[in-house]
C-alpha positions in Angstrom: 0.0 0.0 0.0 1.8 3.6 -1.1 0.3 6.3 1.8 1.6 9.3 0.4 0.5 12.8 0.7 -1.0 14.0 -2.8 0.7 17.7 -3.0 -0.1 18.0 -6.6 -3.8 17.9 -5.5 -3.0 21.7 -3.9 -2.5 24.4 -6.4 0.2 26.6 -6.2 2.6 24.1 -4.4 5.6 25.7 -5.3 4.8 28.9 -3.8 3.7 26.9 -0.8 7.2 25.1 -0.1 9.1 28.0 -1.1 7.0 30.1 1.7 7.8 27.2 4.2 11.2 27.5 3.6 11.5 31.3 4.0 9.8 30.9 7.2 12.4 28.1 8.3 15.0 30.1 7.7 13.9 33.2 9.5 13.0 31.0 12.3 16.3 29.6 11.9 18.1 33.1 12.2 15.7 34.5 15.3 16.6 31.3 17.2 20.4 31.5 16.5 20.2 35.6 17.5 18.1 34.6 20.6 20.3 31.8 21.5 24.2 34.4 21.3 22.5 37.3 23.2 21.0 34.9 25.9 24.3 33.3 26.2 25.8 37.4 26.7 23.5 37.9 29.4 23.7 34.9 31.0 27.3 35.1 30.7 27.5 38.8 32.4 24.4 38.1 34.7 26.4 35.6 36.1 30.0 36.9 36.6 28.1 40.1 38.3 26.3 38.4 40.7 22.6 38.8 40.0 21.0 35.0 39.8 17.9 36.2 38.5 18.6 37.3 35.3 20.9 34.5 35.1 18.2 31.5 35.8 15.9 33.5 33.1 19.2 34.3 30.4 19.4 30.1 30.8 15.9 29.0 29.8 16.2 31.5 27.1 19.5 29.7 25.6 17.5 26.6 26.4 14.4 27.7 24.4 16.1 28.9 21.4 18.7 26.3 21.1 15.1 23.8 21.7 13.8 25.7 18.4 16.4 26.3 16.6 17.0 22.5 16.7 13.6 21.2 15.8 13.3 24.3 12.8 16.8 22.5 11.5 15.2 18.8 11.7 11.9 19.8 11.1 12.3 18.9 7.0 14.4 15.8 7.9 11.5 14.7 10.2 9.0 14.8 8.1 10.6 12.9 5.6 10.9 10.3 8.3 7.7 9.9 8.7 6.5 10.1 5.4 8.8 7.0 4.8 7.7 5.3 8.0 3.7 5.9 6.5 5.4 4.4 3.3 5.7 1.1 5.5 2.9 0.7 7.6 
C-alpha cells in the first residue's frame, strides 16, 4: 500500500514550499540571534552576581537552542515519517 501525501492535489505548491522555507529560515536566524544574546547575558548576569537574570538568560539559551533545533530537523522529520507511512 503507497500512503503518500497528494501535494499536486493543492494548487500553487511551489509557492507553498518556497513560503515554508522562507519561514524556516527566518525562524532559523531568530533562534540563533536569541540563542548568542541569551548566552551574553547569562554570561554577564552571572559573573556580576545577579541569579535572577541568570536562571531567566538560561531557559532563554535553552528555548532557542530547543527551536532552533527542531526548525533544522523539522524537514528531515517529516521525511521520516512520510517513509515510516510508506511502511505501515
Amino acid at each position: 500500500m503507497d500512503v503518500f501525501p497528494d501535494f499536486g492535489g493543492v494548487g500553487a505548491t511551489g509557492e507553498l514550499r518556497a513560503v515554508i522555507g522562507a519561514l524556516l529560515m527566518f525562524v532559523l536566524i531568530i533562534a540563533v540571534l536569541m540563542l548568542i544574546i541569551s548566552a551574553i547575558v547569562w554570561a554577564i548576569s552571572s559573573s556580576t552576581g545577579n541569579p535572577h537574570t541568570a536562571t531567566k538568560a538560561r531557559l532563554g539559551a535553552w528555548v532557542a537552542l530547543g527551536t532552533a533545533a527542531l526548525a533544522g530537523a523539522g524537514v528531515a522529520w517529516i521525511n521520516f515519517l512520510l517513509s515510516v507511512g510508506e511502511r505501515l
